[in-house]
N, C-alpha and C positions, 0 to 999 in steps of 0.2 A: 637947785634945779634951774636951767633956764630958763627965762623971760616965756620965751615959744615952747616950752612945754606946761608952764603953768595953763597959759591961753586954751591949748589944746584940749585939757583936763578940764577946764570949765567947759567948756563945748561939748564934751563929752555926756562932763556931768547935766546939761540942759536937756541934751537928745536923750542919753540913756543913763537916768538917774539911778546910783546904785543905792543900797539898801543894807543896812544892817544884819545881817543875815540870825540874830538876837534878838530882835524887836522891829526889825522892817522900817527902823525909822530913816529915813533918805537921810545918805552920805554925801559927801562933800570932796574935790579934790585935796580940799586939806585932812583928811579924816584914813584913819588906816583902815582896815579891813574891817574892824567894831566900832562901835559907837564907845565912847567913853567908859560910860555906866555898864553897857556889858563886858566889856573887854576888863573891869575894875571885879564884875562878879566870877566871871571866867579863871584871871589867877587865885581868887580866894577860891575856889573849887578845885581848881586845879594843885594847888599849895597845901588840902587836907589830908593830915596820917590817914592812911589805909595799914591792912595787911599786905606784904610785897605776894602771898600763895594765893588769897580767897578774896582779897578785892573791899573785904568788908571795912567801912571804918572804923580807924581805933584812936585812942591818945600814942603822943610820941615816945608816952614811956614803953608804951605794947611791941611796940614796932622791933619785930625779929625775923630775920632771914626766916629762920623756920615754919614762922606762922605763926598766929594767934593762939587763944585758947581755941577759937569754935572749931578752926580748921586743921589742928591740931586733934582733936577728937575724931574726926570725921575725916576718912579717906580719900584726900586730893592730889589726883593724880599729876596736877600743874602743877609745873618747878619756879613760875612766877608770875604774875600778872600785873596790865600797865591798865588804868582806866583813866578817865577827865576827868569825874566827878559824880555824884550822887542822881540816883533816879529822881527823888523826892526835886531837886532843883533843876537852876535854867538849862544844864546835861541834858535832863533828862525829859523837861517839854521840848528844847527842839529837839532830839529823837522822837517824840511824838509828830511835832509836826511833820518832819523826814517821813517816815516812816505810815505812820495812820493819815494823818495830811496829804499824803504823799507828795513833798513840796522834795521835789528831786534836786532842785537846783542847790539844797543845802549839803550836797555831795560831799563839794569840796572844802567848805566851811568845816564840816566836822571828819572829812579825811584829814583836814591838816591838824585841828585838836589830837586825832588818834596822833598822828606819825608824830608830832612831837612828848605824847605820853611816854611812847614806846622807844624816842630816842634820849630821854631821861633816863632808861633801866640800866644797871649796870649790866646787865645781859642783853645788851643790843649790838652789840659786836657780834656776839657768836650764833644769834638768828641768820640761818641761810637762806629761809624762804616763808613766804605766808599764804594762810591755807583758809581760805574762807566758810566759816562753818554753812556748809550747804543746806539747800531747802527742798520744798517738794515741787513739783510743779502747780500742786493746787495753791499754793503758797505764793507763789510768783503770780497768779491768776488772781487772787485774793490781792496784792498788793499793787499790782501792775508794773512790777517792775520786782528788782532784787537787789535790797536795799544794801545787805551785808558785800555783797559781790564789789557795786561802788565804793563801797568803803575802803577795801580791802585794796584796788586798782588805784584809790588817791595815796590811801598809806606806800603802796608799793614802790609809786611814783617819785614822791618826796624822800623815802629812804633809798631807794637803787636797789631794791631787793622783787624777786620775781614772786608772783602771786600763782599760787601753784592748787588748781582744785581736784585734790587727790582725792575726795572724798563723795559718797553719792549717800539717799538714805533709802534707806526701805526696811517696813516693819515698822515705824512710826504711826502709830495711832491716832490720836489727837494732836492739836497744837498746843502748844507748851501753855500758852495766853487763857486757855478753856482750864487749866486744872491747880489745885493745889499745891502748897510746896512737897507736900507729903507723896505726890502724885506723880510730879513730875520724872524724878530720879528711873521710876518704873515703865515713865513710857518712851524715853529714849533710850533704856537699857538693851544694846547690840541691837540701834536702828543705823550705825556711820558703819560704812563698809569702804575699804579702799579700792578704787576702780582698776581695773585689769591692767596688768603689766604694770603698776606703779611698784615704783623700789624707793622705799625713805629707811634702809639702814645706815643705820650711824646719824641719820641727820637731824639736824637743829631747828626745830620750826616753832611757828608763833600763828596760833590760831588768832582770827578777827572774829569778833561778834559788835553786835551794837549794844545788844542790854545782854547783862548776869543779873539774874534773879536769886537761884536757888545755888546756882555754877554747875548743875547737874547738865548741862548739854554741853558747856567745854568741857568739865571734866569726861564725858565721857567719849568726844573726840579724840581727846588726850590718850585713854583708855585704847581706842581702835589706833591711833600712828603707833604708840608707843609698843604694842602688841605683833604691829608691823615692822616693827625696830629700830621706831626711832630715838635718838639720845637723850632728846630734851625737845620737850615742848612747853612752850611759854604761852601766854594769852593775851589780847590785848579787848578791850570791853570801852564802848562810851560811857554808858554809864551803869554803875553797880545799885541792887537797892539793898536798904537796912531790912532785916528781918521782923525791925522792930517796928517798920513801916506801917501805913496800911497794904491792903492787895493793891500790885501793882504788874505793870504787864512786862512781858517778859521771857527770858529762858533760863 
């Protein structure tokens, strides 16, 4: 890099000191986007067996196109899913802070975690578009903002693929965050409806969300395109939680 652009980049960094977007700890023009230490927990999170259908993790001997044992027993209507890393970890506080915090500016930080989850899948060629799991309006009022929607507009950005919101809700009861795992499944069953005039036959899509809990809210996106006709729907999630967890927040 040249002489007159290192200069620049400290000047920068004096005026408008950047930040870790992992721990806030002020960056450096010598420093890339993380700070060391998070960027060191980041690929160890990012590098753990999952299941490629339910998201859950598993050892590398589990690991089958098909799916696991849990999701294997249980009706999942996703043909694959891509996530960063575990709710229990540093995934899964910054979605807190994102999200409950509402620390907006971490937009782009974990759009780009997603868009390269999802440009790891071997099913990332044949996604034509992405469909952001929608919310209510009290929801967006609640949050002040709509966190999954930003997600959704960085991933899109970084892959060239168009973010497309086919989907509206109603019939929704409570929010997913207030109920049980046993609960959930029940209250967004036939709350995604496709908005008027939309046509996804034949097509290949990849829902976004930020947190899978239970998977009962993609799965049952999946449920309403695929119903609409479409081919294949995939999912993409920041972060997933273990069942074997404590309660954790979620969909």
């Amino acid at each position: 890099m040249p002489r007159w652009r290192d200069a620049l980049n400290l000047v920068a960094d004096l005026v408008f000191p950047r930040s870790c977007p992992g721990c806030d700890r002020t960056l450096t023009g010598q420093d890339d986007a993380w700070c060391r230490q998070c960027a060191e927990h980041l690929l160890k999170a990012a590098g753990a067996d999952y299941c490629p259908r339910c998201g859950l993790p598993v050892g590398s001997y589990l690991v089958n196109p098909s799916g696991c044992a849990a999701c294997r027993t249980n009706r999942n209507r996703l043909d694959g899913i891509a996530r960063v890393g575990s709710y229990s970890g540093m995934v899964g506080e910054m979605v807190k802070k994102y999200k409950y915090g509402r620390r907006q500016r971490l937009d782009q930080a974990l759009g780009s975690l997603l868009a390269a989850a999802v440009a790891g899948q071997w099913w990332r060629d044949q996604v034509e578009a992405l469909v952001p799991v929608p919310t209510t309006w009290g929801s967006r009022l609640h949050y002040r903002f709509y966190p999954v929607g930003l997600l959704a507009a960085h991933v899109g950005h970084e892959l060239s693929l168009p973010v497309l919101p086919l989907l509206y809700v109603r019939g929704k009861k409570r929010r997913q965050v207030e109920l049980s795992h046993s609960e959930r499944r029940r209250n967004v069953r036939g709350a995604f409806h496709l908005r008027r005039r939309v046509r996804v036959g034949g097509a290949r899509l990849c829902v976004i969300d930020d947190v899978a809990t239970t998977g009962s809210t993609l799965c049952e996106v999946a449920r309403a395109l695929k119903r609409a006709g479409a081919a294949r729907v995939y999912a993409a999630t920041l972060a997933k939680t273990n069942p074997s967890e404590p309660h954790t927040w979620g969909a």
